[in-house]
VOMAR-705589 format. One line per field, with one value per residue (C-alpha): residue number from 1; residue in three letters; x, y, z. Coordinates in nm, 3 decimals. Example, Ala and Ser with C-alpha at 12.3 -4.5 7.8 and 13.67 -1.06 7.14 Angstrom:
num [1, 2]
residuo [Ala, Ser]
east [1.230, 1.367]
north [-0.450, -0.106]
up [0.780, 0.714]
//
This chain:
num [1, 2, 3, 4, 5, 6, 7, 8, 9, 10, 11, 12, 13, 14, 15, 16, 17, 18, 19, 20, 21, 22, 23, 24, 25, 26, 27, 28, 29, 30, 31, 32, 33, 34, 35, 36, 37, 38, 39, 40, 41, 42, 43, 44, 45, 46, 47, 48, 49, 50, 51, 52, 53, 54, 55, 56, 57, 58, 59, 60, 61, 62, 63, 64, 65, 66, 67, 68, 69, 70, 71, 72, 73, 74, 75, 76, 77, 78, 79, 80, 81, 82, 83, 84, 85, 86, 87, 88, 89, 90, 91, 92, 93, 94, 95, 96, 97, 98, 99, 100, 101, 102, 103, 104, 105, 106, 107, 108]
residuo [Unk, Unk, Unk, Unk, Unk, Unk, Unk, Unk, Unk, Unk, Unk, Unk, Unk, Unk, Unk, Unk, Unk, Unk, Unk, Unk, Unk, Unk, Unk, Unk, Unk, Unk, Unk, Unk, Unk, Unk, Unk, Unk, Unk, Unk, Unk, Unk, Unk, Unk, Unk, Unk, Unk, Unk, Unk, Unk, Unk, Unk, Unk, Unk, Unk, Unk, Unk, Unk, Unk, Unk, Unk, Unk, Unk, Unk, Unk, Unk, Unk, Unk, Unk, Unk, Unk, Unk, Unk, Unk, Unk, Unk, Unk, Unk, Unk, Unk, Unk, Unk, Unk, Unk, Unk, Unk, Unk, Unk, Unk, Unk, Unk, Unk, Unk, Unk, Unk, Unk, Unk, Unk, Unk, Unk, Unk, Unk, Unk, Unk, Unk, Unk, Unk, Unk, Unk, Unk, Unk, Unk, Unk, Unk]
east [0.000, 0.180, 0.244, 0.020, -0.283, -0.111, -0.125, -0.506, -0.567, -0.416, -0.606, -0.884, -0.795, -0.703, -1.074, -1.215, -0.994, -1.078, -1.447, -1.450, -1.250, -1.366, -1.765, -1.905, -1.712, -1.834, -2.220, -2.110, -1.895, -1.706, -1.402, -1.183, -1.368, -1.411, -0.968, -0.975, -1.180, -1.005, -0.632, -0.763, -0.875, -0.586, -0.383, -0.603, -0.509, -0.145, -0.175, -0.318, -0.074, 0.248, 0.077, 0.065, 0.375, 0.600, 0.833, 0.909, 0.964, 1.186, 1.392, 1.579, 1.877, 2.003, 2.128, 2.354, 2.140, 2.326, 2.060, 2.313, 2.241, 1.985, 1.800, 1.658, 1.532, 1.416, 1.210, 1.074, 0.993, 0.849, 0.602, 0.527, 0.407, 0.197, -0.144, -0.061, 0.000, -0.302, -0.529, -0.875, -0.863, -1.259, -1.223, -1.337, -1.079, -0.713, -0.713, -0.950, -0.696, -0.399, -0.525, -0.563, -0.271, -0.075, -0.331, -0.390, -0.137, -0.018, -0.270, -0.600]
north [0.000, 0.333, 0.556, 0.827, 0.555, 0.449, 0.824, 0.864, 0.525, 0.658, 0.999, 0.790, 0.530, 0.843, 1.020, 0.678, 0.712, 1.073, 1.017, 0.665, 0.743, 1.137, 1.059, 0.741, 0.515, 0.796, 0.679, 0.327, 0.316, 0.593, 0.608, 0.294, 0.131, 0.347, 0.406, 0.028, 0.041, 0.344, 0.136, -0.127, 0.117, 0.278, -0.080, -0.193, 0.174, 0.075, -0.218, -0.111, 0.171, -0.109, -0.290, 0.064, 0.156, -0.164, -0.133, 0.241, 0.209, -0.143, 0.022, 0.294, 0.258, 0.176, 0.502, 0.446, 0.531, 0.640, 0.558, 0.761, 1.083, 1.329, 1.469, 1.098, 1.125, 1.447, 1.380, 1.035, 1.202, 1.479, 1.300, 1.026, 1.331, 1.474, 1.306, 1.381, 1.742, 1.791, 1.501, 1.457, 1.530, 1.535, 1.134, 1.019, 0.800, 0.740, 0.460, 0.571, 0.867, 0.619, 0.386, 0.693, 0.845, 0.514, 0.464, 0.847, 0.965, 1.323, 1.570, 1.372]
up [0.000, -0.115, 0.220, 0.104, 0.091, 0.491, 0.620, 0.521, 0.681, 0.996, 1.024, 0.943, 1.258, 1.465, 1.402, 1.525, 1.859, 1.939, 1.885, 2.059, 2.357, 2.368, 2.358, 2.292, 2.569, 2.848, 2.747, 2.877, 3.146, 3.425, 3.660, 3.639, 3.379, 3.190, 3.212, 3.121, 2.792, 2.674, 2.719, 2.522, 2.217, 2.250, 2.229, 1.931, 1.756, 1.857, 1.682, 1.353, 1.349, 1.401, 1.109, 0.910, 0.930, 1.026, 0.772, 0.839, 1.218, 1.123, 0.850, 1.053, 1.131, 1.545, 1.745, 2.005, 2.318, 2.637, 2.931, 3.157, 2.997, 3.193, 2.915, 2.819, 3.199, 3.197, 2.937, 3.038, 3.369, 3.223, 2.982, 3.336, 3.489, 3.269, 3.376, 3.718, 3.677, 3.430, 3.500, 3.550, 3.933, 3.905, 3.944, 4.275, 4.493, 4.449, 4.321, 3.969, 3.981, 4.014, 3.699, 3.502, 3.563, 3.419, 3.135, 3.007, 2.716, 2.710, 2.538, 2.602]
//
């Protein structure tokens, strides 16, 4: 499938997440479970995008990675903190903020 053909395909799959995760799962579920069924669309968009785009991300070439340099941790930290900083804090309990805080991706 020529990549131009792949990227429409993946706006495509990407409309599908916003609108799934953004209005239609809130009709059926809240709180934890609702955390739970969003990680599994977003693990089913995960999947079709690996299947999109396999050969790209396979093709590069390997960096050396130093995991003793601070910026790499910086930034991991940074992005781990993300949904705490600007979660939902609406949730009710620590433990529903907990699960979202490890399932939530940066800018949802």
């Amino acid at each position: 499938m020529p990549l131009n053909w792949k990227l429409l395909l993946a706006v495509g799959v990407e409309i599908l997440y916003m609108i799934s995760t953004r209005s239609w799962l809130n009709e059926f579920a809240d709180g934890i479970e609702l955390e739970l069924y969003i990680t599994g669309v977003r693990l089913l968009t995960a999947a079709i995008y690996w299947a999109l785009f396999r050969d790209i991300i396979l093709h590069r070439p390997v960096k050396n990675v130093s995991f003793q340099s601070p910026m790499l941790w910086i930034g991991i930290g940074a992005v781990c903190l993300v949904p705490i900083l600007v979660g939902n804090w609406g949730l009710s309990g620590y433990k529903t903020q907990f699960v979202f805080a490890l399932t939530s991706k940066a800018g949802r």
